[in-house]
ZANUSE-842076 format. One record per residue: residue number from 1; residue in one letter; x negated, y negated, z of N, C-alpha, C, O, CB in turn. Coordinates in pm, 1 decimal, decimal comma. Glycine has a CB too. Layout:
BEGIN
+-----+----+----------+----------+----------+----------+----------+----------+----------+----------+----------+----------+----------+----------+----------+----------+----------+
|   i | aa |   n_east |  n_north |     n_up |  ca_east | ca_north |    ca_up |   c_east |  c_north |     c_up |   o_east |  o_north |     o_up |  cb_east | cb_north |    cb_up |
+-----+----+----------+----------+----------+----------+----------+----------+----------+----------+----------+----------+----------+----------+----------+----------+----------+
| NUM |  a |        X |        Y |        Z |        X |        Y |        Z |        X |        Y |        Z |        X |        Y |        Z |        X |        Y |        Z |
...
+-----+----+----------+----------+----------+----------+----------+----------+----------+----------+----------+----------+----------+----------+----------+----------+----------+
//
This chain:
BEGIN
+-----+----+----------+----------+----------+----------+----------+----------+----------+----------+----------+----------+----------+----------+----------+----------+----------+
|   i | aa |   n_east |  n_north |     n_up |  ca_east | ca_north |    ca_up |   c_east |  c_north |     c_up |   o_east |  o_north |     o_up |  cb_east | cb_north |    cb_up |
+-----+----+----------+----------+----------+----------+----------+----------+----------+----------+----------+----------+----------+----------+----------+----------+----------+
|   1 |  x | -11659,8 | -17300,9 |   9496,5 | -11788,8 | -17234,0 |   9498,7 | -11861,8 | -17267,9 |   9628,3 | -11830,9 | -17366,6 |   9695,1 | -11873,5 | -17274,2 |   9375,8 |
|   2 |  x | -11963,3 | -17180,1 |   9663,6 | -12039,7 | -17173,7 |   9763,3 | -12191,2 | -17173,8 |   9678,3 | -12236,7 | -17090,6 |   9599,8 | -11998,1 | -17044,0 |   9860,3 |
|   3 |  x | -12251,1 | -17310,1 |   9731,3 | -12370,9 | -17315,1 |   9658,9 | -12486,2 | -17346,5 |   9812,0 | -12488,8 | -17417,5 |   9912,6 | -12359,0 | -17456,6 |   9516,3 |
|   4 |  x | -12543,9 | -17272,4 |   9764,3 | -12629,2 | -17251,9 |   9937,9 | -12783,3 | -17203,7 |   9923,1 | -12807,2 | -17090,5 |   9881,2 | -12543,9 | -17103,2 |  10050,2 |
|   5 |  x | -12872,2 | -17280,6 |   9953,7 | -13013,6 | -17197,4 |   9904,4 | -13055,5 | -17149,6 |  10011,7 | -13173,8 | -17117,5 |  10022,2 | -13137,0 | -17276,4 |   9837,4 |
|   6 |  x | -12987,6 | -17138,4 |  10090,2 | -12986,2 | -17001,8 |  10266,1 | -13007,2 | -16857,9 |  10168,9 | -12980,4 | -16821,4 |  10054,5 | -12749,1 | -16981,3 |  10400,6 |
|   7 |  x | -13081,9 | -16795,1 |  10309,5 | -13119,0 | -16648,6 |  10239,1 | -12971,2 | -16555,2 |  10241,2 | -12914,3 | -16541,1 |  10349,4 | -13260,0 | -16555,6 |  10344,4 |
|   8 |  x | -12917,3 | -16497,3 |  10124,5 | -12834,2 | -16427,0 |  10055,1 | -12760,7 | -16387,7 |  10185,1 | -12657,6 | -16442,3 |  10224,2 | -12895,9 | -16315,7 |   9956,4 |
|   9 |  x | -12833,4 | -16274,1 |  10255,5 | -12767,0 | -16195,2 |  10386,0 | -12735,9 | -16281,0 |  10484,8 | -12625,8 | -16261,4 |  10536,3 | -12856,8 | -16089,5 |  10454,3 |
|  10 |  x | -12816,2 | -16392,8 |  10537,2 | -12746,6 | -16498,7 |  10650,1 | -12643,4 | -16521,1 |  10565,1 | -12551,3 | -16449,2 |  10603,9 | -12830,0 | -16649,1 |  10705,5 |
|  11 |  x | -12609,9 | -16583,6 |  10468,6 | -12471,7 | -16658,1 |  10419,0 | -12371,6 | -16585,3 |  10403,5 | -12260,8 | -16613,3 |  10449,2 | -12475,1 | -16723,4 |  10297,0 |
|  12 |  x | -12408,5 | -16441,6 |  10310,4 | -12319,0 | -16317,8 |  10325,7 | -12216,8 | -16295,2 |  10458,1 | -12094,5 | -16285,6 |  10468,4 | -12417,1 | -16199,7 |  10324,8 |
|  13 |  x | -12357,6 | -16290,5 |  10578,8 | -12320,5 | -16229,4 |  10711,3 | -12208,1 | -16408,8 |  10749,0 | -12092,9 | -16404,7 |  10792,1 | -12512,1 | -16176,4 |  10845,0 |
|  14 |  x | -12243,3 | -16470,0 |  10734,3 | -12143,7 | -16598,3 |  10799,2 | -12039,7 | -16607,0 |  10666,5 | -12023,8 | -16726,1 |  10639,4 | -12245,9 | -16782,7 |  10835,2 |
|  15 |  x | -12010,3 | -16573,2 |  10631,2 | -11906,2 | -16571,4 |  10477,9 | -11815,5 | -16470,6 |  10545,6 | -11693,3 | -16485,4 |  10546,0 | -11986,8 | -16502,8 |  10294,0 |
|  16 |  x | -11873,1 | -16374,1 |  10599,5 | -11771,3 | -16267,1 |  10611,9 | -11708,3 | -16245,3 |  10764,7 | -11612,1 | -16174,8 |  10795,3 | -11841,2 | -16132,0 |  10562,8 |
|  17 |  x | -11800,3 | -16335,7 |  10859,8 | -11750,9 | -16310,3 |  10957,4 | -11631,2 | -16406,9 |  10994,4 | -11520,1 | -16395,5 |  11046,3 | -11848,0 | -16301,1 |  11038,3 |
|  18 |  x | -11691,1 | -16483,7 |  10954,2 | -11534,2 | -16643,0 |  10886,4 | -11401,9 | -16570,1 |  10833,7 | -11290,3 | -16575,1 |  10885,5 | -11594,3 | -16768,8 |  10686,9 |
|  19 |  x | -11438,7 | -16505,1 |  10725,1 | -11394,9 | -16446,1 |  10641,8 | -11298,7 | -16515,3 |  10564,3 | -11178,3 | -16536,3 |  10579,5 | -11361,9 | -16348,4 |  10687,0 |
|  20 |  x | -11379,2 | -16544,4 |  10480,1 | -11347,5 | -16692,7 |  10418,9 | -11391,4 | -16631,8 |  10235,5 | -11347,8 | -16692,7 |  10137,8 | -11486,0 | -16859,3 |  10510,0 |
|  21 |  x | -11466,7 | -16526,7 |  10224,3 | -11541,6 | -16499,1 |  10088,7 | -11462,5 | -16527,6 |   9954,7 | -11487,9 | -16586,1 |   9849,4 | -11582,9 | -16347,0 |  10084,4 |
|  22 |  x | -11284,2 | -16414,0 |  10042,4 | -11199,1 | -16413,2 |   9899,9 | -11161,5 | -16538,8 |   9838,8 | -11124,4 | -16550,6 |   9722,0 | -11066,4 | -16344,1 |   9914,4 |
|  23 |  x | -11174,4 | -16643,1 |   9933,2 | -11138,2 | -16849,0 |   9863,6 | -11232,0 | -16864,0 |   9808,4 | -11255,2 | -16983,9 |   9792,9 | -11127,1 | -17007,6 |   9969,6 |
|  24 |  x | -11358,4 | -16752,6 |   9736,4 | -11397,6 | -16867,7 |   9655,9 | -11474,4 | -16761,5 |   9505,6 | -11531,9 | -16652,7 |   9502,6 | -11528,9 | -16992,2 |   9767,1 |
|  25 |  x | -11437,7 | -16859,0 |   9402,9 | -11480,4 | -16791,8 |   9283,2 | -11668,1 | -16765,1 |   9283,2 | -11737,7 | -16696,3 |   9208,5 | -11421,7 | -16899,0 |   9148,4 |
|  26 |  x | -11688,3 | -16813,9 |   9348,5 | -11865,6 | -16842,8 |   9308,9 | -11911,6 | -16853,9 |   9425,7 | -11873,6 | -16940,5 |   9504,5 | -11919,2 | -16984,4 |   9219,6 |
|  27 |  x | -12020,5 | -16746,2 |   9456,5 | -12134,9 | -16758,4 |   9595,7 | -12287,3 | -16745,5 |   9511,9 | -12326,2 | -16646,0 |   9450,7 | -12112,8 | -16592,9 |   9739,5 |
|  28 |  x | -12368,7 | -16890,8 |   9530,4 | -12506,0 | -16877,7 |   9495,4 | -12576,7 | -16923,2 |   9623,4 | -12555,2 | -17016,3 |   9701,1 | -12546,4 | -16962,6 |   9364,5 |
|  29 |  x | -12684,0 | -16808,9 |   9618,0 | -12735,2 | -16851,6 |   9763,3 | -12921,8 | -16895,1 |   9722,6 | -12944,9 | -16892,3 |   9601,7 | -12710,5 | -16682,2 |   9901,4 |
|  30 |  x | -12986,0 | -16914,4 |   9770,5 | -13135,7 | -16933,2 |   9731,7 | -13199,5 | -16857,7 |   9644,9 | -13272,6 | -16919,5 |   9567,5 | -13212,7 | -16923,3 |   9829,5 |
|  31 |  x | -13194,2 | -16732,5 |   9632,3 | -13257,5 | -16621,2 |   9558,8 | -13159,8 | -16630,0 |   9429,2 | -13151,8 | -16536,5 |   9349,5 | -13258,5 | -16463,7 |   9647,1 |
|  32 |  x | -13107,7 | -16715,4 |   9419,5 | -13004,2 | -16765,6 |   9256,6 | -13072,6 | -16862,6 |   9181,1 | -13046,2 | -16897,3 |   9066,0 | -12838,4 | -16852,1 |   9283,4 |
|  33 |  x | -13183,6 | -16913,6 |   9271,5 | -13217,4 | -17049,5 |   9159,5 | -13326,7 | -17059,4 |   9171,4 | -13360,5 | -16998,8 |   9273,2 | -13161,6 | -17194,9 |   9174,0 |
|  34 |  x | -13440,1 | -17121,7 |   9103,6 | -13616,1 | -17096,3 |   9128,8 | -13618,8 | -17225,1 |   9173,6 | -13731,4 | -17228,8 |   9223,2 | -13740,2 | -17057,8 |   8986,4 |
|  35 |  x | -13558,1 | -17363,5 |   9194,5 | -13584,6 | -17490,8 |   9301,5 | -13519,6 | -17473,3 |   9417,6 | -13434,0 | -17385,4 |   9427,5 | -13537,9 | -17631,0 |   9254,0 |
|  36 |  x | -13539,9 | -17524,7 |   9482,2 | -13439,2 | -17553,3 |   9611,2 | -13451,7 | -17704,4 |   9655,2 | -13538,8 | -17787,2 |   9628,9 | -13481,6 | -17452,6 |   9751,4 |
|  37 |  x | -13358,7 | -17711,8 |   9716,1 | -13301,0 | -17834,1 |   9740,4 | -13403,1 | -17913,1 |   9767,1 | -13491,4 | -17834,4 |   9801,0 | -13205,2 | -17837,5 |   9839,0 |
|  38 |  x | -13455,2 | -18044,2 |   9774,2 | -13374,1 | -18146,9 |   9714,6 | -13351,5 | -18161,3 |   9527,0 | -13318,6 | -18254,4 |   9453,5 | -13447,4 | -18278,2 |   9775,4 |
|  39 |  x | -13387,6 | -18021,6 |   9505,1 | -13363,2 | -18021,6 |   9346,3 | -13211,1 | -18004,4 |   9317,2 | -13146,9 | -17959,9 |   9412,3 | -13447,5 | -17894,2 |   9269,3 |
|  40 |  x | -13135,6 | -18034,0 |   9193,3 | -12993,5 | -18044,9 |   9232,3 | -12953,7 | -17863,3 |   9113,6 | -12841,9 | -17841,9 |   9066,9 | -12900,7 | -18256,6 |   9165,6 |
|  41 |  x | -13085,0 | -17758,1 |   9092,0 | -13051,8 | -17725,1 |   9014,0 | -12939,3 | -17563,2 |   9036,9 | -12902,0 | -17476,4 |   8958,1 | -13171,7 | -17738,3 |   8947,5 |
|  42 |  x | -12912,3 | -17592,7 |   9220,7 | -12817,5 | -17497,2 |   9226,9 | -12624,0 | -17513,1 |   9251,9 | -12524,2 | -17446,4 |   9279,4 | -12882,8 | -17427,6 |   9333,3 |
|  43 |  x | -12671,3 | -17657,6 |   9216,7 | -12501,4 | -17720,4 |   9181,9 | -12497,9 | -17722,3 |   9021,3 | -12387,9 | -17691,9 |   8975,0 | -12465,2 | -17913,3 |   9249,5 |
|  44 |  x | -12602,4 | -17753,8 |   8924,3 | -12610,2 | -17743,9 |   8837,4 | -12578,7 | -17651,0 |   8711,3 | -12539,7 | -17665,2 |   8595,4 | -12671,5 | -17766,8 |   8862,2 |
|  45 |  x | -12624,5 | -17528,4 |   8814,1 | -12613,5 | -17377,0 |   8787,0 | -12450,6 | -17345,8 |   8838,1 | -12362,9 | -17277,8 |   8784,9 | -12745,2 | -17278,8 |   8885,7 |
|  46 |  x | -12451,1 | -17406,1 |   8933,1 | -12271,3 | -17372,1 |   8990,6 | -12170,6 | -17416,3 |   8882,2 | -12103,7 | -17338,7 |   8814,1 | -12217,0 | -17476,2 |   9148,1 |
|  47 |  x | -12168,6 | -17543,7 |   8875,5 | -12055,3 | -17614,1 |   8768,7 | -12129,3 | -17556,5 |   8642,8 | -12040,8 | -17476,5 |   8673,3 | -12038,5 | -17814,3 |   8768,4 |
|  48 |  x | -12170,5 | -17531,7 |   8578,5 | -12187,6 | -17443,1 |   8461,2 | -12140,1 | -17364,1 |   8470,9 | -12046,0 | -17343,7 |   8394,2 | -12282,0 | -17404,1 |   8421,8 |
|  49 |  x | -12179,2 | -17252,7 |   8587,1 | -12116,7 | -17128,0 |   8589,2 | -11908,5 | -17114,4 |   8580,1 | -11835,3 | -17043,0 |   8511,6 | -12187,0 | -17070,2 |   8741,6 |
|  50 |  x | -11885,8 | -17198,2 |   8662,6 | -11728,4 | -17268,3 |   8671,2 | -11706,2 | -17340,0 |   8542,9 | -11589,5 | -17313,0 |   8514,8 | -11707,0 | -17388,2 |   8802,1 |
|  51 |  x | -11743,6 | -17399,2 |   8470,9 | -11730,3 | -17481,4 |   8351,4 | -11627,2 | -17616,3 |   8398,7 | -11514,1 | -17654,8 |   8368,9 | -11662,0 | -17379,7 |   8219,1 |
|  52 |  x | -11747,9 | -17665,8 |   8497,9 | -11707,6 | -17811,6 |   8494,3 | -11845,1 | -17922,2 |   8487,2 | -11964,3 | -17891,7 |   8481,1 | -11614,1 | -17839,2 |   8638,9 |
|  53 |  x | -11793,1 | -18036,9 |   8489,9 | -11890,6 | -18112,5 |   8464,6 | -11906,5 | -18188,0 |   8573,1 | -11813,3 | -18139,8 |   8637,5 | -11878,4 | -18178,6 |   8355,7 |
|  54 |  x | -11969,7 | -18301,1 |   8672,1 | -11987,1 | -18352,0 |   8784,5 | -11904,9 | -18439,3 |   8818,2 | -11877,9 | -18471,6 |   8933,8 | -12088,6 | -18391,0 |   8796,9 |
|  55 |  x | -11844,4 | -18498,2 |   8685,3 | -11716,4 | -18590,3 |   8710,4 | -11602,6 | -18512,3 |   8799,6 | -11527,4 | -18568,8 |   8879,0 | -11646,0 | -18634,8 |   8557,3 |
|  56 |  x | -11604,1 | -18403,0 |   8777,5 | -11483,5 | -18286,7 |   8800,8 | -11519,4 | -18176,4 |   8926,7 | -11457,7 | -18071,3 |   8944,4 | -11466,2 | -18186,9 |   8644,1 |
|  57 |  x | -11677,1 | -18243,4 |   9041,8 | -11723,8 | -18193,6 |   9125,9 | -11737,0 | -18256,5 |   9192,5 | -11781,1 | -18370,0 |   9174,6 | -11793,3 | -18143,0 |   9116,8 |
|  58 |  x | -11693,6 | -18192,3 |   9329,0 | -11677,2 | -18282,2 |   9503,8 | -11808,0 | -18164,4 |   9574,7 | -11783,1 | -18049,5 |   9610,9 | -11440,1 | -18257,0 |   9622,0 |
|  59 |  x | -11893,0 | -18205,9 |   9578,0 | -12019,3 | -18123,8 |   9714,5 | -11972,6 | -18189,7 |   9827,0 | -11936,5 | -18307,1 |   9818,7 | -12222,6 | -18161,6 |   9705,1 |
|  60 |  x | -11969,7 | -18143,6 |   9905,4 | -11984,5 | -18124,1 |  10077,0 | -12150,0 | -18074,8 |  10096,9 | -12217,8 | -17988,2 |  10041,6 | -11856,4 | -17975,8 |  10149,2 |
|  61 |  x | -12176,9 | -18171,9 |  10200,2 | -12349,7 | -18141,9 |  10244,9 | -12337,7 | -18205,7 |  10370,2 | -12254,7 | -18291,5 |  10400,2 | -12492,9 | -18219,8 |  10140,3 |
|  62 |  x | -12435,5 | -18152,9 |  10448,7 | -12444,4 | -18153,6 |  10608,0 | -12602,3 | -18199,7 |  10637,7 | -12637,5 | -18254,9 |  10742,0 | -12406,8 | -17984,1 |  10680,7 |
|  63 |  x | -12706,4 | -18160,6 |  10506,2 | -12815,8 | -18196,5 |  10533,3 | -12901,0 | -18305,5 |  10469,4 | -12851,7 | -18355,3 |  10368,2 | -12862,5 | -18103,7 |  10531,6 |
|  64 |  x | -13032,9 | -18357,6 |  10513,5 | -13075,2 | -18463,3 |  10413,2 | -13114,6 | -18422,7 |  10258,6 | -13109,3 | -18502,4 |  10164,9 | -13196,8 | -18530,2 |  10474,1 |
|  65 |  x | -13145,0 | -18319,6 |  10250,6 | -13221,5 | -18251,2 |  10145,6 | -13125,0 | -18161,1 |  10061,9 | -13154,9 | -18080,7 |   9973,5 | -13339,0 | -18164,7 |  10209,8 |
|  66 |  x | -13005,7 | -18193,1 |  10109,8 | -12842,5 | -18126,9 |  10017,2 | -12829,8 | -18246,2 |   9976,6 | -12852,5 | -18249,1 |   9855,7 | -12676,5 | -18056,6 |  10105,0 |
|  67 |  x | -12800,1 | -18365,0 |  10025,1 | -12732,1 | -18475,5 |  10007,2 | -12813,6 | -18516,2 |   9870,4 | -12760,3 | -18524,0 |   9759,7 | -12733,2 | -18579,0 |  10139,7 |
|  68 |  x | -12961,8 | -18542,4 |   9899,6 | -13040,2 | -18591,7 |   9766,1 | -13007,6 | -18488,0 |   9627,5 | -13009,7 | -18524,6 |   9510,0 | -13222,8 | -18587,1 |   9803,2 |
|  69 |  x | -12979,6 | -18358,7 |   9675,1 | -12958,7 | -18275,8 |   9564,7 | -12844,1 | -18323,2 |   9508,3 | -12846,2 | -18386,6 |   9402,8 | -12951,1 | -18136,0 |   9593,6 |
|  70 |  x | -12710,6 | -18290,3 |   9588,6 | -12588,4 | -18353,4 |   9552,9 | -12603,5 | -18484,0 |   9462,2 | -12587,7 | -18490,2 |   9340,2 | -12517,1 | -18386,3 |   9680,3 |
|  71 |  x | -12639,0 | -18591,2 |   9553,6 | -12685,9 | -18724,6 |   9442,4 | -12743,6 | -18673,8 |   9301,8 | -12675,2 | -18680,8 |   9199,7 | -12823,7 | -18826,9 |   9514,0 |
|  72 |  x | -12889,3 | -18616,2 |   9303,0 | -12924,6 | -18588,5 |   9178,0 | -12804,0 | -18518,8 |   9079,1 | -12801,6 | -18525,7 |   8956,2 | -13044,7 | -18502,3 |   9194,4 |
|  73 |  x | -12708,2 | -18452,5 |   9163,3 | -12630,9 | -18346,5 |   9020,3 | -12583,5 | -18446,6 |   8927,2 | -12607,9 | -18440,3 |   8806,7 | -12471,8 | -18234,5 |   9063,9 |
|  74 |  x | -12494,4 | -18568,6 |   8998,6 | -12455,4 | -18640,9 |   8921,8 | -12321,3 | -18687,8 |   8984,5 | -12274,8 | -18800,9 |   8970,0 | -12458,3 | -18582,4 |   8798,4 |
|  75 |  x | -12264,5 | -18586,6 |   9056,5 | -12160,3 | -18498,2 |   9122,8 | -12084,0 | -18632,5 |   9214,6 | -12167,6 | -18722,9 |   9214,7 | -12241,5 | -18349,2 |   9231,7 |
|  76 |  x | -11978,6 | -18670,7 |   9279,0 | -11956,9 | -18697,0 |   9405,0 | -11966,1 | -18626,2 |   9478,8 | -11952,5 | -18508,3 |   9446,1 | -11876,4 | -18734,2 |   9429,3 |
|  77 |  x | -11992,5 | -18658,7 |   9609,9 | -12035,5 | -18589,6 |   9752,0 | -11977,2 | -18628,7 |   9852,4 | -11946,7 | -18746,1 |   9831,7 | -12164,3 | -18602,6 |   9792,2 |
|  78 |  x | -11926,0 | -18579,8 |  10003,8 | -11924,7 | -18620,9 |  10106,1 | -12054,8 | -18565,2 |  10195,1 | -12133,9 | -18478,1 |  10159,1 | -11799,2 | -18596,0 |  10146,8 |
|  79 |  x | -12055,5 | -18643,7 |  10329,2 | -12153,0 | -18590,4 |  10397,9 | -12077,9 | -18549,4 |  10518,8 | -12005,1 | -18620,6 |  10587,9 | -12270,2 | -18681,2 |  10418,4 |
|  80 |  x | -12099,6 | -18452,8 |  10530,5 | -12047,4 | -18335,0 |  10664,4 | -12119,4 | -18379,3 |  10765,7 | -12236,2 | -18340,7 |  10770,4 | -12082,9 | -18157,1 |  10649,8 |
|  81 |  x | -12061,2 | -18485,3 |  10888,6 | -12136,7 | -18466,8 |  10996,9 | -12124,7 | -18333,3 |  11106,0 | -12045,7 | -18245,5 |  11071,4 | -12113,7 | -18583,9 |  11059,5 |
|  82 |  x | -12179,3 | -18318,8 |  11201,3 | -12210,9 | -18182,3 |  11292,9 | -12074,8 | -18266,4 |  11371,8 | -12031,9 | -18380,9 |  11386,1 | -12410,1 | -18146,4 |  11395,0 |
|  83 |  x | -12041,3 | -18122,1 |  11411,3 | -11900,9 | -18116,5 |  11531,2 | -11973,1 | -18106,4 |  11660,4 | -12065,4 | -18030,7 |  11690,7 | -11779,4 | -17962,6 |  11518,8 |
|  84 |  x | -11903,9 | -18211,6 |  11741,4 | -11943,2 | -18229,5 |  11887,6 | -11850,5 | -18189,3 |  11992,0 | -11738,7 | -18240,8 |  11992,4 | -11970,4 | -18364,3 |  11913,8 |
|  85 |  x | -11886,7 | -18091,7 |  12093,4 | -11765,5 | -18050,9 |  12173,4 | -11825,3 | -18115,5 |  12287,3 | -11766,9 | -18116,1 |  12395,6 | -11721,5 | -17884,6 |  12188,6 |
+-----+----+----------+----------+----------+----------+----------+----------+----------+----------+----------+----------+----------+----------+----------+----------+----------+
//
């Protein structure tokens, strides 16, 4: 899944230009959930939607205010640092 509280069309438009969309069962983007991050309630909404539980969820996050969400789900997490050329 792609859990993202970015506005729908930016994520859309970088989903597709990757083109990366068909790898994944689940795209929620901001306009999916009434908190946003650092609330954890659009991973929350994700593994429900998938029918798993946080034991059985790996987040990837890049930002401070993903990471606290991630923590809150319950979830394990890594933290994505930025690529340096």
């Amino acid at each position: 899944a792609i859990a993202s509280t970015a506005r729908k069309e930016n994520l859309m438009n970088a989903i597709n230009y990757l083109g990366i969309a068909h790898h994944f069962d689940l795209i929620f983007a901001g306009v999916d959930v009434e908190k946003g991050k650092p609330d954890p309630e659009i991973y929350l909404k994700s593994m429900k939607a998938l029918g798993v539980t946080p034991d059985e969820t790996l987040i990837f996050e890049d930002s401070q205010v993903g990471i606290e969400a991630a923590k809150a789900s319950g979830a394990s997490y890594m933290i994505v640092d930025k690529l340096w050329k």
